[in-house]
N, C-alpha and C positions, 0 to 999 in steps of 0.2 A: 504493500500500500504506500508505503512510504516514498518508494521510486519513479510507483505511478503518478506520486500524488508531481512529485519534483520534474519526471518531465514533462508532466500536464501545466506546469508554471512555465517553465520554459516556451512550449509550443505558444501560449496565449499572451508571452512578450512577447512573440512575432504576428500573432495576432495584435495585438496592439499599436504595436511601429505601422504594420501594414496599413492600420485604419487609419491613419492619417499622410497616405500615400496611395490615394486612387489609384494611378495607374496600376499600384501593385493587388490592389484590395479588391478591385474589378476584374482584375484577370481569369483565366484558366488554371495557371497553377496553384492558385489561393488557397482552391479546391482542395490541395494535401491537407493544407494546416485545418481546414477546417474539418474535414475527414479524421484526423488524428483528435482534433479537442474529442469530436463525437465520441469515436474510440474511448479515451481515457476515463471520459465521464462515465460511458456504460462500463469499464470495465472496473473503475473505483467505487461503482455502485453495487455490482459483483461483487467483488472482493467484500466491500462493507455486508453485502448479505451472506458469504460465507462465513465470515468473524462471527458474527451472530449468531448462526445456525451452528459452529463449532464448538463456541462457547457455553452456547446452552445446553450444546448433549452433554457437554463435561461439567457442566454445575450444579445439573440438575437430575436428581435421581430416581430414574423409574423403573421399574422391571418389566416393561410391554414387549416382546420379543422383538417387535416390530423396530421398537425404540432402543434395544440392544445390536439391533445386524446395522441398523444407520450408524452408529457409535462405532462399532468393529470397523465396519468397512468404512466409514470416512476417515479414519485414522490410515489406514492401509492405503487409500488411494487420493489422499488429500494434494499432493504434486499435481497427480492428471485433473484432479476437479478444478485446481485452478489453470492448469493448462487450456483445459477445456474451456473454462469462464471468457479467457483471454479472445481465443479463436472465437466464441461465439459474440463477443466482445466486436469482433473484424466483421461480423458477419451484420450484426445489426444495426453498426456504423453505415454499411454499405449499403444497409435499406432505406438508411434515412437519406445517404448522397441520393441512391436511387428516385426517390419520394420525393426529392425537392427539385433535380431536374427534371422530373415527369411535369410537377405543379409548373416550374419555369418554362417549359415547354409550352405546357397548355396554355398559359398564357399570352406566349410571344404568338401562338397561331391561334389567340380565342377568334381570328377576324374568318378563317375557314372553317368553325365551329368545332365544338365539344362531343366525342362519340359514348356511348354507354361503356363501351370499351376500355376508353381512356380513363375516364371515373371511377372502374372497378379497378383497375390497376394503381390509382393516386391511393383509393383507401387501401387496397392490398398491402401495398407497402406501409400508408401509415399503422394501419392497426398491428401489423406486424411487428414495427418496432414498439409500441404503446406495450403490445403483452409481452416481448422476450425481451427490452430493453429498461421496463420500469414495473409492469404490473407484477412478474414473477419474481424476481428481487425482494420487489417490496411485499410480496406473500410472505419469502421467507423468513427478510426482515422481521415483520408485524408476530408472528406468530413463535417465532423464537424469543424475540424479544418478550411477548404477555406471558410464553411457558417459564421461562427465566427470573421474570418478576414476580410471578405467582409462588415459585419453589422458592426462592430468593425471601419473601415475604413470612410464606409458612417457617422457614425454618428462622428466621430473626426471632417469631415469635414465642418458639419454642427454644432457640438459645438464651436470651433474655429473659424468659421465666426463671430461669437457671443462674441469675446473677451475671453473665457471662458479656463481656464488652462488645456492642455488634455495630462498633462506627466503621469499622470498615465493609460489613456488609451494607451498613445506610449506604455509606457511599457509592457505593456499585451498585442500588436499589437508583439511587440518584443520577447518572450515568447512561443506566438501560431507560429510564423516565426520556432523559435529555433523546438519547436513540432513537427513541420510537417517535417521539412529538417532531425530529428533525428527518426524519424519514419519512412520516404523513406529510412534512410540508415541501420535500423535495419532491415526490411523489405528484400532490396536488400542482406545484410549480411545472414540473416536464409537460404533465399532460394538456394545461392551459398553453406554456409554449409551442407545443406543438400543434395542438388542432386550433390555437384561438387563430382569428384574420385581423394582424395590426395592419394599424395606416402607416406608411410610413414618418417615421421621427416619433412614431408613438410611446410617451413618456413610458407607458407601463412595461412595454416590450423592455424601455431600459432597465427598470425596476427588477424586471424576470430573469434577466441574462445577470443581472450584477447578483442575486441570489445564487443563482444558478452556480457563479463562478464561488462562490463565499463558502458554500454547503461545504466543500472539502476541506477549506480551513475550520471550520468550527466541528467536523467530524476529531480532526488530529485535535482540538482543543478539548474537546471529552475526552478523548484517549487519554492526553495526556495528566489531566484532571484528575481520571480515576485510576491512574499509577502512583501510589504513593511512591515509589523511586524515581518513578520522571517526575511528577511532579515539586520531588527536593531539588533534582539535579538540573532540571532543566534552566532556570534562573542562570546557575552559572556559567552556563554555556555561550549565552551572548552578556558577561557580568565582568568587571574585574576580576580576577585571580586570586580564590580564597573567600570569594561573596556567597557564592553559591553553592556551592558542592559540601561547604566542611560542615 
């Protein structure tokens, strides 16, 4: 996540130089850069619904067979699942390049008219990427995250009858909270991106994309929140020598 997270800043300074350099921003080759932000985003959205989904088989304890063989075997093949994530990652970037020069398309020839044809193919693609780029993530998301909270909860209750100190479970109860509220609203944010119709220079569109881009800094800001060891170490890191760390 981390690397993703760091060349997906990368890629979006040249998004940025570019936007204020037309000729480059209009072009054909732009198309990479913008291709890759898609990529990064669906794939650190990935990734955040694997974190999820891993964490909560290991926190949370149940004896359902069902919920034993996910546990075995994601542990066993957790490399190719994110292999996997990655590639499909490529794949639903490409639906969206797809989807938007079909929409471009149709529009530069709306003066030779619109076929049924063509409309089943614009939403092909959209819906396509709406369910494998944000709706099934965010399944996993949501649902790991509420089993998580739920076992996470039962058991405070029943440590803390016990005398027993449970702020570091608060915290991670606080954490999975912050996860889910930020995952409903990145979720609600893609799907308005992508199907709503801006005018252009339309303020909100600006409002959507500046979230958009935020969502992955404040994901690393819970992370590192709910690590007590980053969260002592991290201060020193951009700190004087000896501020931070000791």
């Amino acid at each position: 996540m981390g690397i993703n997270k760091l060349t997906m800043r990368c890629i979006w300074i040249v998004h940025d130089v570019a936007f204020w350099l037309p000729d480059i921003f209009e072009s054909p080759p732009y198309n990479a850069v913008a291709f890759l932000i898609a990529f990064h985003m669906y794939f650190n959205y990935w990734l955040l619904a694997w974190l999820c989904i891993y964490y909560s088989i290991f926190i949370t304890n149940f004896n359902h067979q069902m919920f034993l063989w996910i546990k075995r075997n994601l542990l066993a093949f957790l490399n190719q699942v994110l292999f996997l994530a990655g590639v499909g990652s490529l794949a639903i970037a490409l639906l969206v390049y797809m989807w938007r020069c079909t929409v471009l398309s149709l529009v530069n020839n709306s003066a030779n008219g619109t076929t049924i044809e063509d409309v089943s193919i614009t939403y092909f693609y959209k819906t396509g990427a709406i369910i494998l780029g944000s709706f099934l993530p965010f399944t996993g998301i949501a649902i790991s995250l509420v089993v998580s909270l739920s076992s996470l909860l039962k058991h405070v209750n029943n440590v803390s009858q016990a005398g027993i100190d449970v702020q570091v479970h608060v915290t991670l109860i606080k954490s999975i909270v912050m996860f889910l509220i930020l995952s409903v609203s990145y979720f609600l944010i893609y799907i308005i991106n992508l199907t709503a119709a801006f005018k252009p220079k339309d303020p909100l569109q600006c409002i959507i994309l500046l979230l958009v881009v935020l969502t992955p800094t404040m994901e690393t800001m819970i992370i590192i929140q709910a690590s007590p060891k980053m969260r002592k170490n991290f201060p020193g890191w951009f700190c004087a020598r000896g501020t931070g760390g000791s």
